[in-house]
PQR file of N, CA, C, O and H, with PARSE charges and radii, in Angstrom:
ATOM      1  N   UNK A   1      37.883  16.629   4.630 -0.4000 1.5000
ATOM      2  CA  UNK A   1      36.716  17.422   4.942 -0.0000 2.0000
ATOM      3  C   UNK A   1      35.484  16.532   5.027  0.5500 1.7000
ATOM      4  O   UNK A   1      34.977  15.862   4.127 -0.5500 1.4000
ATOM      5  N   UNK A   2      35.200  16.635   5.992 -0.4000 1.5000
ATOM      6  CA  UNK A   2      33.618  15.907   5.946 -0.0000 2.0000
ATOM      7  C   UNK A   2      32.323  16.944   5.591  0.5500 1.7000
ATOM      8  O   UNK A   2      32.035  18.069   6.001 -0.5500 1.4000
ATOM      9  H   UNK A   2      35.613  17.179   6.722  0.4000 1.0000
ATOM     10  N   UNK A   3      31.720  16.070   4.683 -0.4000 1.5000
ATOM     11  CA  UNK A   3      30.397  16.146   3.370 -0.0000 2.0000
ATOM     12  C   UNK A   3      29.223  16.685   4.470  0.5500 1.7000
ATOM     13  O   UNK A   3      28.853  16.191   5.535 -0.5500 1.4000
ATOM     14  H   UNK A   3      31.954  15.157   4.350  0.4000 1.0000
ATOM     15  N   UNK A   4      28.865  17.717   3.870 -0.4000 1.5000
ATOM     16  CA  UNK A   4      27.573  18.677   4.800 -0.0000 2.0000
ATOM     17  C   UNK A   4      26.431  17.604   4.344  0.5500 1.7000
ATOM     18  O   UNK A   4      26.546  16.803   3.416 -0.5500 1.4000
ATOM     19  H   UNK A   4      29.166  18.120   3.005  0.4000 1.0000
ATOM     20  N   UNK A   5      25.531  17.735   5.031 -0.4000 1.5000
ATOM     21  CA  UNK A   5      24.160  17.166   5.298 -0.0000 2.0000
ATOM     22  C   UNK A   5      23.486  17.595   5.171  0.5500 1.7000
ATOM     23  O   UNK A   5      23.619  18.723   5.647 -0.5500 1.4000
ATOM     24  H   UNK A   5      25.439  18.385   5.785  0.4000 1.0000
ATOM     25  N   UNK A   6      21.935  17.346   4.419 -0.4000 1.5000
ATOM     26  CA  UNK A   6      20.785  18.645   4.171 -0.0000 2.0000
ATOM     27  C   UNK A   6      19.969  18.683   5.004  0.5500 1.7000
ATOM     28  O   UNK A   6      19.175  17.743   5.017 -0.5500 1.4000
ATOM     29  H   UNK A   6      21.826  16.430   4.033  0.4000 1.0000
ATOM     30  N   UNK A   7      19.855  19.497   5.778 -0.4000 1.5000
ATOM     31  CA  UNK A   7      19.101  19.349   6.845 -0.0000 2.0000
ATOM     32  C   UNK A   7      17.382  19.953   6.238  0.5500 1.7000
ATOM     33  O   UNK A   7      16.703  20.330   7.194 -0.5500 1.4000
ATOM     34  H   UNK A   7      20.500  20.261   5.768  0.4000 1.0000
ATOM     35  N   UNK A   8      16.869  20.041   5.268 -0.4000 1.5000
ATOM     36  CA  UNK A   8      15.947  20.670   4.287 -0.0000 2.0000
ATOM     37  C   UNK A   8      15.790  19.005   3.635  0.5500 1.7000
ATOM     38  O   UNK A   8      16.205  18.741   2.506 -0.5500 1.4000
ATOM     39  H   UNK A   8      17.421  19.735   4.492  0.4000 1.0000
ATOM     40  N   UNK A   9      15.192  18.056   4.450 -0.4000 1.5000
ATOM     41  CA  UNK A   9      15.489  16.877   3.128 -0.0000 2.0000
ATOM     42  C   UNK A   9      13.966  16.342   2.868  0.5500 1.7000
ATOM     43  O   UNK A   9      12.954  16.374   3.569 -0.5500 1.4000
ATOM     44  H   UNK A   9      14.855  18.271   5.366  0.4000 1.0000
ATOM     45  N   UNK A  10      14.156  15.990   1.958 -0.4000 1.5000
ATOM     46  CA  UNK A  10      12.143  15.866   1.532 -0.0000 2.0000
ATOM     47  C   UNK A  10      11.759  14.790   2.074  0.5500 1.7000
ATOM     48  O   UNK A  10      12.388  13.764   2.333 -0.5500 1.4000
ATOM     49  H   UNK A  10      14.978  15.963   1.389  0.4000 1.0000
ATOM     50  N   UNK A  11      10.131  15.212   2.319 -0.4000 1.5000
ATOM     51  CA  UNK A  11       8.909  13.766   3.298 -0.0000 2.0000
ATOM     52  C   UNK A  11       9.111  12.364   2.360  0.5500 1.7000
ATOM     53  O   UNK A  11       8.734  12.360   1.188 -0.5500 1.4000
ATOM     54  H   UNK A  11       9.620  16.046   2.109  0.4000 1.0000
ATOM     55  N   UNK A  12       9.571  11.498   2.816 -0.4000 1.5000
ATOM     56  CA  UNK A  12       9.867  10.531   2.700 -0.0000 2.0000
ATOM     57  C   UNK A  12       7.972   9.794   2.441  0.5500 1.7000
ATOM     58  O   UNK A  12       6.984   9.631   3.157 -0.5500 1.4000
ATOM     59  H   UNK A  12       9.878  11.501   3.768  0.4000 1.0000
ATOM     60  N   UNK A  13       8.356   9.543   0.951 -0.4000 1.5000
ATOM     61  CA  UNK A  13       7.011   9.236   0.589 -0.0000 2.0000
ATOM     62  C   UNK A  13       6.908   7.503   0.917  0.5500 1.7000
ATOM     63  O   UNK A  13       7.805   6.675   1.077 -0.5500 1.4000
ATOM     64  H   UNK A  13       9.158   9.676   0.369  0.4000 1.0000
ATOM     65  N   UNK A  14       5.495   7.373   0.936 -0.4000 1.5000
ATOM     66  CA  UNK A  14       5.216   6.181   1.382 -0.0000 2.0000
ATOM     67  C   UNK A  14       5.055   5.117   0.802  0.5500 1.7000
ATOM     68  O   UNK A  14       4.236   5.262  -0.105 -0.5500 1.4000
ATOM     69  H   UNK A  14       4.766   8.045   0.806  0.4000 1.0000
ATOM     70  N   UNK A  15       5.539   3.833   0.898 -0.4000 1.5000
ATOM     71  CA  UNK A  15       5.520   2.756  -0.243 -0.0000 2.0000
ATOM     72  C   UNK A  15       4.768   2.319  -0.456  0.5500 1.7000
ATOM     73  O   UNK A  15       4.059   2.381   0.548 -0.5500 1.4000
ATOM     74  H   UNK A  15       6.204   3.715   1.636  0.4000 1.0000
ATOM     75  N   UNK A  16       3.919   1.411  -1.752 -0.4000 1.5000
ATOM     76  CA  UNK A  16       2.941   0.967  -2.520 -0.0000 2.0000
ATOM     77  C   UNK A  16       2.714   0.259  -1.386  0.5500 1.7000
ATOM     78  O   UNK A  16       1.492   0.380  -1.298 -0.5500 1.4000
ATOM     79  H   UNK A  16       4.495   1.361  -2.568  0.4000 1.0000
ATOM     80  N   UNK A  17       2.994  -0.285  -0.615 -0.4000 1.5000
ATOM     81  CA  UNK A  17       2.205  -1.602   0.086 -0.0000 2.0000
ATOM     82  C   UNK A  17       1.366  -0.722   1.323  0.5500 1.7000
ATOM     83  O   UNK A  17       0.166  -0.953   1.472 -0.5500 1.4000
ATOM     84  H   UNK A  17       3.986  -0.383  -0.687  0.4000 1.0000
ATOM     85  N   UNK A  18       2.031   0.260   2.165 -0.4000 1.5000
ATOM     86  CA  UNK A  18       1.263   1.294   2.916 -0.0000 2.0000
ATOM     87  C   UNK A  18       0.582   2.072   2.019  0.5500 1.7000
ATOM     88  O   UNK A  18      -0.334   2.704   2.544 -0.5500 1.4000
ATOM     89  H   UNK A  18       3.006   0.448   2.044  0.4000 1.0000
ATOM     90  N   UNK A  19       0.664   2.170   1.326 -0.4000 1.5000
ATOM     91  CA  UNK A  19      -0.702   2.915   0.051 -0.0000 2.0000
ATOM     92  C   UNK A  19      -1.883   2.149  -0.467  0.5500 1.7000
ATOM     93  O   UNK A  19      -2.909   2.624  -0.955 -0.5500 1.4000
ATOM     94  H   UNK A  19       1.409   1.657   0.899  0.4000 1.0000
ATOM     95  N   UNK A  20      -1.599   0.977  -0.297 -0.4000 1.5000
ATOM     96  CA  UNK A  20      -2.605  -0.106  -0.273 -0.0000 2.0000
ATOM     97  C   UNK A  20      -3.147  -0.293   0.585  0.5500 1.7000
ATOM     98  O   UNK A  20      -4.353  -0.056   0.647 -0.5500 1.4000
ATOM     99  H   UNK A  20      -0.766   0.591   0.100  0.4000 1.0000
ATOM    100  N   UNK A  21      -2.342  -0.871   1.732 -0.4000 1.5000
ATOM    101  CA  UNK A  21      -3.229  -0.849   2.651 -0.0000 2.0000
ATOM    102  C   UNK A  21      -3.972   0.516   3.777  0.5500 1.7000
ATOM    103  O   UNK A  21      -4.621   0.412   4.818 -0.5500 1.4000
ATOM    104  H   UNK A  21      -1.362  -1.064   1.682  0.4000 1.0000
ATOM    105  N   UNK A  22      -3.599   1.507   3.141 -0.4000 1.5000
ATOM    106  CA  UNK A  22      -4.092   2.539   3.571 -0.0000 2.0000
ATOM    107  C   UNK A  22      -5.553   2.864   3.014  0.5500 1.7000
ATOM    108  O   UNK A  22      -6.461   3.365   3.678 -0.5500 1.4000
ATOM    109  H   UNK A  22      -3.071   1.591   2.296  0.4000 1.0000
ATOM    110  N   UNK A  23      -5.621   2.415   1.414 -0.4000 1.5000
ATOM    111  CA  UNK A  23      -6.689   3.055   0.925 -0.0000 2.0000
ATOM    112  C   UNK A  23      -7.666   1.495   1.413  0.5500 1.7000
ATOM    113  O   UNK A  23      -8.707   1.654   2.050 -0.5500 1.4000
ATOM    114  H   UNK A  23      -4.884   2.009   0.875  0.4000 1.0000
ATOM    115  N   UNK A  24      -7.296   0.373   1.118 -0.4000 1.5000
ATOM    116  CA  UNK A  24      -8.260  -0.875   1.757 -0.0000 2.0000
ATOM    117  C   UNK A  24      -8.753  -0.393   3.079  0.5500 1.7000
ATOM    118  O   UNK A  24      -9.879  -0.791   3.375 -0.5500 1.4000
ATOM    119  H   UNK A  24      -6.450   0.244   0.601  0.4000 1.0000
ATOM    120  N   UNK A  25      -8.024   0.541   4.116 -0.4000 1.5000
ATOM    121  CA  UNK A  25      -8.498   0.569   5.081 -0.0000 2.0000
ATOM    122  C   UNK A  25      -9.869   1.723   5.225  0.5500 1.7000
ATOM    123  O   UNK A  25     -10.754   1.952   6.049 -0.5500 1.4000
ATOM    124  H   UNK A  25      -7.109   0.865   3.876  0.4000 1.0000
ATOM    125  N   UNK A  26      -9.562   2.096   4.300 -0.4000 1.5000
ATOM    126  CA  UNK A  26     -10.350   3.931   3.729 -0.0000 2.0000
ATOM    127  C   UNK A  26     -11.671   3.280   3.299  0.5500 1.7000
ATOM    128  O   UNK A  26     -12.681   3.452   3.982 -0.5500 1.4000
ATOM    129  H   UNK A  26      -8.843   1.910   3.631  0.4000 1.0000
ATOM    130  N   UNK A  27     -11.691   2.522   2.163 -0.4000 1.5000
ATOM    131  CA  UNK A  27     -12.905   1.874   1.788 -0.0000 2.0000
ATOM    132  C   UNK A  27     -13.429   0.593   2.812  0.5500 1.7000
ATOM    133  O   UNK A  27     -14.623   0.298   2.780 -0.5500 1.4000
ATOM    134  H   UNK A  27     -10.871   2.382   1.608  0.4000 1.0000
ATOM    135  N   UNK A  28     -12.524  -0.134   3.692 -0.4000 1.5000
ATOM    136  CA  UNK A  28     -13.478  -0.664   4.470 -0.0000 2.0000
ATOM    137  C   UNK A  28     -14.265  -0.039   5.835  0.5500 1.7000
ATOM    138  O   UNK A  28     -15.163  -0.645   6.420 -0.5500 1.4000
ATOM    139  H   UNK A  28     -11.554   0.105   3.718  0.4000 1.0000
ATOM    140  N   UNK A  29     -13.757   1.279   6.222 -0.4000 1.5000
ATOM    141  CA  UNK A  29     -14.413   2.389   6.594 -0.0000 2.0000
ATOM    142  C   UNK A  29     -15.830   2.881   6.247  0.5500 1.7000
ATOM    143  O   UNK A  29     -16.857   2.953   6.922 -0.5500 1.4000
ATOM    144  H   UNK A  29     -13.028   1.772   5.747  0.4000 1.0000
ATOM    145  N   UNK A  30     -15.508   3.237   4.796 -0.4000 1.5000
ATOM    146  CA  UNK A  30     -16.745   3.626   4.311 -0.0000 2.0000
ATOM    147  C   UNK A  30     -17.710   2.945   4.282  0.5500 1.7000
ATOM    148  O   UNK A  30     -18.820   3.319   4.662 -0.5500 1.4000
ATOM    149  H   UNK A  30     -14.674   3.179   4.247  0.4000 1.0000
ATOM    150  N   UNK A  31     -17.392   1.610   3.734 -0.4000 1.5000
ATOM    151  CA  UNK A  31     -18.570   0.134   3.507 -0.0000 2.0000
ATOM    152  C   UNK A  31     -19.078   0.148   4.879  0.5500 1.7000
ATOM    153  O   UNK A  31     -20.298  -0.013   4.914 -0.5500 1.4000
ATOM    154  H   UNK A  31     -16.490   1.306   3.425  0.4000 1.0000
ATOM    155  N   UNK A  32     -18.415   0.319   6.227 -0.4000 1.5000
ATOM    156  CA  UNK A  32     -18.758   0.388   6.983 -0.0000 2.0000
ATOM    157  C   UNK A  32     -19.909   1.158   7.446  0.5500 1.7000
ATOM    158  O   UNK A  32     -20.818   0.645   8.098 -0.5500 1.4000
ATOM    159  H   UNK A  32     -17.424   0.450   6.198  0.4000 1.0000
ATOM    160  N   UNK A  33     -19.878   2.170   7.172 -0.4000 1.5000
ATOM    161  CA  UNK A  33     -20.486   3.425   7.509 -0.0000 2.0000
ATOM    162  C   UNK A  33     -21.925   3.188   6.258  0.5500 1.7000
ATOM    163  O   UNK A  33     -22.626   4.199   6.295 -0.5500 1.4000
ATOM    164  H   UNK A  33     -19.139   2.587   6.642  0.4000 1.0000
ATOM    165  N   UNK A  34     -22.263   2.540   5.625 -0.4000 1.5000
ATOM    166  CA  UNK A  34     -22.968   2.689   4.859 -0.0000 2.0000
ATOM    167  C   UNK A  34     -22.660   2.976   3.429  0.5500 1.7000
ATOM    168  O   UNK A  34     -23.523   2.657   2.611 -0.5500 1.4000
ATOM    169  H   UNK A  34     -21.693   1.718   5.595  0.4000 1.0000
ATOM    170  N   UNK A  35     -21.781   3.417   3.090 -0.4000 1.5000
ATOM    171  CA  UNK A  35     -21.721   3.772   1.442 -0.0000 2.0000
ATOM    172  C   UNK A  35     -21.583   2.393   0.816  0.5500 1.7000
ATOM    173  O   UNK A  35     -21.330   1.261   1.228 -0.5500 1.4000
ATOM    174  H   UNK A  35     -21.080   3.676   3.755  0.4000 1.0000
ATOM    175  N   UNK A  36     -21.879   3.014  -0.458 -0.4000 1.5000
ATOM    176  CA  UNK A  36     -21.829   1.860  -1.741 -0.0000 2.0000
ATOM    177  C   UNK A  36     -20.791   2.416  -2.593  0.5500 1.7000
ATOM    178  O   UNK A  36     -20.457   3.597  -2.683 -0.5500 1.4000
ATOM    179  H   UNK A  36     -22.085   3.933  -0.794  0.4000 1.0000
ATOM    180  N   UNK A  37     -20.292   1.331  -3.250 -0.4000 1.5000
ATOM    181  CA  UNK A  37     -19.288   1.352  -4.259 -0.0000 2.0000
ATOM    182  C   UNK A  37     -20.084   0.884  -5.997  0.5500 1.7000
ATOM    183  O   UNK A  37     -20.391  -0.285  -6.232 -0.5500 1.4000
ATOM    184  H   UNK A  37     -20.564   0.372  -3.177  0.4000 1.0000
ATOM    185  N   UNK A  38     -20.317   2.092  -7.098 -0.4000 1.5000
ATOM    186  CA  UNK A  38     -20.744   1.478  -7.747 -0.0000 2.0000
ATOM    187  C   UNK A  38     -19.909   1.336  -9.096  0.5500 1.7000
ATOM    188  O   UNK A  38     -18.933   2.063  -9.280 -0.5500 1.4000
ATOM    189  H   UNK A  38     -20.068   3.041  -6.908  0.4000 1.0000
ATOM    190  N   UNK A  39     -20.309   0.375 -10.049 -0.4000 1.5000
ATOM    191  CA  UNK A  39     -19.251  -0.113 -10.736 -0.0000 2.0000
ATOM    192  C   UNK A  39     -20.242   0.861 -12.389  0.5500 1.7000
ATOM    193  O   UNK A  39     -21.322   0.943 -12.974 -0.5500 1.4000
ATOM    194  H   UNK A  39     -21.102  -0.216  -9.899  0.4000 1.0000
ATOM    195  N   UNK A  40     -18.577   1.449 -12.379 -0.4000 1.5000
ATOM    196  CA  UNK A  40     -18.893   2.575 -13.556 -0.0000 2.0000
ATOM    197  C   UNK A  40     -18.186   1.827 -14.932  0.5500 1.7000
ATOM    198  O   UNK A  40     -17.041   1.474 -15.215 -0.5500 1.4000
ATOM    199  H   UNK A  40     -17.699   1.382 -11.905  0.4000 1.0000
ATOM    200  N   UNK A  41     -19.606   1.782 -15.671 -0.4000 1.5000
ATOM    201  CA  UNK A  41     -19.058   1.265 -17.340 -0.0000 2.0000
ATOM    202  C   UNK A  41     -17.814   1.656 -17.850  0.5500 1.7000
ATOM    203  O   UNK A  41     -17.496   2.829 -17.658 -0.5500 1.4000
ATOM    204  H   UNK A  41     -20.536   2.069 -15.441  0.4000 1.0000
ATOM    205  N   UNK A  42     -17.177   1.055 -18.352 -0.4000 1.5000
ATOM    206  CA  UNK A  42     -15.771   1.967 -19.334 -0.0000 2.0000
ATOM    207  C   UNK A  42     -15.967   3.076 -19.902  0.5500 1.7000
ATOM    208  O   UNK A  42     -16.937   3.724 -19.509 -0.5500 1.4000
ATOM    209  H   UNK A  42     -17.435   0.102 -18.508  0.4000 1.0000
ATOM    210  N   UNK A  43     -15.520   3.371 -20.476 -0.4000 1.5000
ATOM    211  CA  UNK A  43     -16.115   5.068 -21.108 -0.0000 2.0000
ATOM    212  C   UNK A  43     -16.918   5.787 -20.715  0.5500 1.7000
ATOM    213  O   UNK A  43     -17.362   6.700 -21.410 -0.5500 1.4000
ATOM    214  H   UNK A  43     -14.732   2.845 -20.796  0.4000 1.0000
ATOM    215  N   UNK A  44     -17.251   5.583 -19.657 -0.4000 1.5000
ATOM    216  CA  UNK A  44     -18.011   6.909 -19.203 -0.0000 2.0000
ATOM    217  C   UNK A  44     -17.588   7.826 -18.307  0.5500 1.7000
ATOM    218  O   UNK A  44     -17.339   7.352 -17.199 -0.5500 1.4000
ATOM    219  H   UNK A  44     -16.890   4.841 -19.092  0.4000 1.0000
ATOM    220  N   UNK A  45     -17.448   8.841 -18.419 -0.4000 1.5000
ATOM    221  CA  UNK A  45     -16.985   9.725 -17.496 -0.0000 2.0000
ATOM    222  C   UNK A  45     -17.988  10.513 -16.683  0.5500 1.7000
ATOM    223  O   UNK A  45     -19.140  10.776 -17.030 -0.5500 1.4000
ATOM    224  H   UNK A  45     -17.650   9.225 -19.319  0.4000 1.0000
ATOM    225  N   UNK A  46     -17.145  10.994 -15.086 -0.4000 1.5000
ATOM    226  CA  UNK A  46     -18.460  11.374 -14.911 -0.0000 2.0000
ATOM    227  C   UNK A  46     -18.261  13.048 -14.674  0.5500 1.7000
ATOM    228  O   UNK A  46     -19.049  13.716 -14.005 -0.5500 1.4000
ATOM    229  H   UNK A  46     -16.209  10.781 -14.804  0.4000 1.0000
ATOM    230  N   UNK A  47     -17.097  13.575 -15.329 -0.4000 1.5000
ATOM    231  CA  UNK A  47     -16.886  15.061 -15.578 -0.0000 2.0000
ATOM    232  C   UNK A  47     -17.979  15.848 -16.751  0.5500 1.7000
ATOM    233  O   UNK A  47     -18.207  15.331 -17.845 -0.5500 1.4000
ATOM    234  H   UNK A  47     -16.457  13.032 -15.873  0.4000 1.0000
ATOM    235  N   UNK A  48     -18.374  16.701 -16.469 -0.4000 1.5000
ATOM    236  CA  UNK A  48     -19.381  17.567 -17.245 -0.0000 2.0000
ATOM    237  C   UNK A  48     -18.526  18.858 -17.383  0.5500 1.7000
ATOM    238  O   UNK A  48     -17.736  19.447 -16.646 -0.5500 1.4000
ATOM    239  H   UNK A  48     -18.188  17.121 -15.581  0.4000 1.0000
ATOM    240  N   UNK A  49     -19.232  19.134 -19.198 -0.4000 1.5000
ATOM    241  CA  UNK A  49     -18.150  20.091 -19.670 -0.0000 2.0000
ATOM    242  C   UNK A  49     -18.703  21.519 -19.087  0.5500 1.7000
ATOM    243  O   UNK A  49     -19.904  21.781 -19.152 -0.5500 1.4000
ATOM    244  H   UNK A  49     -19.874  18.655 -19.797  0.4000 1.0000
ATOM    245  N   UNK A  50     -17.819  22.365 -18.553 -0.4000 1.5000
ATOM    246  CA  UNK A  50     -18.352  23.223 -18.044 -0.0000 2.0000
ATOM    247  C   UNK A  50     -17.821  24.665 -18.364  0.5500 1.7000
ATOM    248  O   UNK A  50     -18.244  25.787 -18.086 -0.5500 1.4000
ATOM    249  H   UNK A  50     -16.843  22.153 -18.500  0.4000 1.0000
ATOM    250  N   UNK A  51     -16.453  24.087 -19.233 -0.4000 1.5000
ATOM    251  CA  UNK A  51     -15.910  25.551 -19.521 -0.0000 2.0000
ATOM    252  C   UNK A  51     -16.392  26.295 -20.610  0.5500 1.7000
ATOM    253  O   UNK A  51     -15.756  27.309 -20.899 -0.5500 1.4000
ATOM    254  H   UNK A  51     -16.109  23.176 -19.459  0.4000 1.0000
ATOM    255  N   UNK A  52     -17.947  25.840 -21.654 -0.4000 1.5000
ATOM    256  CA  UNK A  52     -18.037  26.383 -22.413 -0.0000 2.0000
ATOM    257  C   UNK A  52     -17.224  26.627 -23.799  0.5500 1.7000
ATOM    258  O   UNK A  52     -16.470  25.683 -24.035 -0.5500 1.4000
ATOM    259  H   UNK A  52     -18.464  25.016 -21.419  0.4000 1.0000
ATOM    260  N   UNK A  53     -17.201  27.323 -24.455 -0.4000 1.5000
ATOM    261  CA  UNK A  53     -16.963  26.916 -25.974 -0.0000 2.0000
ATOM    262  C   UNK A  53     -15.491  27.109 -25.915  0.5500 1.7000
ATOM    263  O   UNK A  53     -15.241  28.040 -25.149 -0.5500 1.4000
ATOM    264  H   UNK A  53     -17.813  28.090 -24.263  0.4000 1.0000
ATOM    265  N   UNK A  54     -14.288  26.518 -26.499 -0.4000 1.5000
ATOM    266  CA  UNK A  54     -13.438  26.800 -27.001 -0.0000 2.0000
ATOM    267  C   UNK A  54     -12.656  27.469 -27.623  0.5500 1.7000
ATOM    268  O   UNK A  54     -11.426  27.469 -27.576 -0.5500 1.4000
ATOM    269  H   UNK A  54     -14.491  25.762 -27.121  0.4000 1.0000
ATOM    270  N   UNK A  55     -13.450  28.146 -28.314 -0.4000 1.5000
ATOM    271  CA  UNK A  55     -13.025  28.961 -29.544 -0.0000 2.0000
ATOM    272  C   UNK A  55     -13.099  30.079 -29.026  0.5500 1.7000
ATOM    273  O   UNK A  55     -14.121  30.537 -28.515 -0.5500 1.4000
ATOM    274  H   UNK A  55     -14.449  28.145 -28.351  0.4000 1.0000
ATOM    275  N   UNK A  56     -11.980  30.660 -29.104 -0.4000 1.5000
ATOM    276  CA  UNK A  56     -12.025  32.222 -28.379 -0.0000 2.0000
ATOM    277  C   UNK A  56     -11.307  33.627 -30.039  0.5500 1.7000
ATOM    278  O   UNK A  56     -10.920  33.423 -31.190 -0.5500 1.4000
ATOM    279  H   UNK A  56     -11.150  30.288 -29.519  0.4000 1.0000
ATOM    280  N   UNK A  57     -11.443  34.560 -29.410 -0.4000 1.5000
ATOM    281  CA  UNK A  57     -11.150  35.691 -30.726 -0.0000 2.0000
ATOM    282  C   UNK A  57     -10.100  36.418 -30.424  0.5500 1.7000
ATOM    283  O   UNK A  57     -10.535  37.568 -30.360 -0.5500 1.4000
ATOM    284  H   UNK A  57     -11.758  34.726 -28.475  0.4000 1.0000
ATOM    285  N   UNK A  58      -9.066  36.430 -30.218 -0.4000 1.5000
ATOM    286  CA  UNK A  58      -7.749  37.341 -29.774 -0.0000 2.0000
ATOM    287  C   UNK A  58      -8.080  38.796 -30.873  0.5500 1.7000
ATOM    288  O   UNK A  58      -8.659  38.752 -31.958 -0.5500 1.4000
ATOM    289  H   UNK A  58      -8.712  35.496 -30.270  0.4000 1.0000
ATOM    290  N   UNK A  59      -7.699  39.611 -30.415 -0.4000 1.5000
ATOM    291  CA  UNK A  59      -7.527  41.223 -31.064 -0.0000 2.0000
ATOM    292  C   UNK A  59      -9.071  42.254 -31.837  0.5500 1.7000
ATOM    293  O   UNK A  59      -9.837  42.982 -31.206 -0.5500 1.4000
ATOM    294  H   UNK A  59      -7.229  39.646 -29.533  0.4000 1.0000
ATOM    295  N   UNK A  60      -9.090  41.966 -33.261 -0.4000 1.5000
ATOM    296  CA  UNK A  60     -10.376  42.572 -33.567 -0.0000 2.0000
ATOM    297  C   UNK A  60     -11.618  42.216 -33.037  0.5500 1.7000
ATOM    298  O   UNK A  60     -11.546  41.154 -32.418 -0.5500 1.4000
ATOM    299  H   UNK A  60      -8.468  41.375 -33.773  0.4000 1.0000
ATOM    300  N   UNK A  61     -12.745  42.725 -33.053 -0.4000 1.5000
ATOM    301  CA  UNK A  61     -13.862  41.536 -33.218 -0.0000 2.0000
ATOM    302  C   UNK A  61     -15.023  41.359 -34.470  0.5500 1.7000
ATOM    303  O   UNK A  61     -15.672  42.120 -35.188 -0.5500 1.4000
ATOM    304  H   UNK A  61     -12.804  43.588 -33.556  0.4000 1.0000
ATOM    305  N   UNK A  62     -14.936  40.463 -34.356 -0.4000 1.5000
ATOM    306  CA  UNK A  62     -15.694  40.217 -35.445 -0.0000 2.0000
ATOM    307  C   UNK A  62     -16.857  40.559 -36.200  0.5500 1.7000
ATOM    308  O   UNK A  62     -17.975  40.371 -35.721 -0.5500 1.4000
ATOM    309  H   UNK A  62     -14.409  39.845 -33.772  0.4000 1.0000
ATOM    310  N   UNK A  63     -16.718  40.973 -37.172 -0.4000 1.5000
ATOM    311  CA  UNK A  63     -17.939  42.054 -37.535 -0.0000 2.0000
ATOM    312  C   UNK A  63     -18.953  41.177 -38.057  0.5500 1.7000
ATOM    313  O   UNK A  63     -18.854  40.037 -38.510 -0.5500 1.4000
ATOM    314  H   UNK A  63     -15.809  41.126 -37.561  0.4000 1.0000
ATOM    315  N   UNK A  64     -20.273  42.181 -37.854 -0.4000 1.5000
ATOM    316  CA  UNK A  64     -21.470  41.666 -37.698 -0.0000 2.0000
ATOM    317  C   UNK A  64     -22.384  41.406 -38.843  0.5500 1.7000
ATOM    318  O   UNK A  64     -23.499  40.922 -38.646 -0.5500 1.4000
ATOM    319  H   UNK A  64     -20.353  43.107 -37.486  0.4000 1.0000
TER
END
């Protein structure tokens, strides 16, 4: 018996070296165009907390 074939077969992802030179080509684009690249200290992030407090109250509430 000959072995069925998947014809459903997944996007063949792209290798580190076309991922490199894909994104080198992305940023020498941009440099092009005017943007700057700036160099962000270690620890700093530049996400802001936005979801507000944590602490939430499941069932009663809390009396006053």
């Amino acid at each position: 018996m000959a072995k069925k074939t998947s014809t459903a077969s997944k996007k063949k992802q792209p290798t580190a070296v076309e991922t490199r030179e894909s994104i080198e080509e992305q940023v020498q684009a941009f440099l092009a165009n005017g943007g700057e690249i700036q160099q962000v200290p270690k620890g700093v992030s530049g996400q802001t907390n936005t979801s507000g407090p944590k602490h939430i109250t499941l069932g009663k509430k809390p009396r006053s």
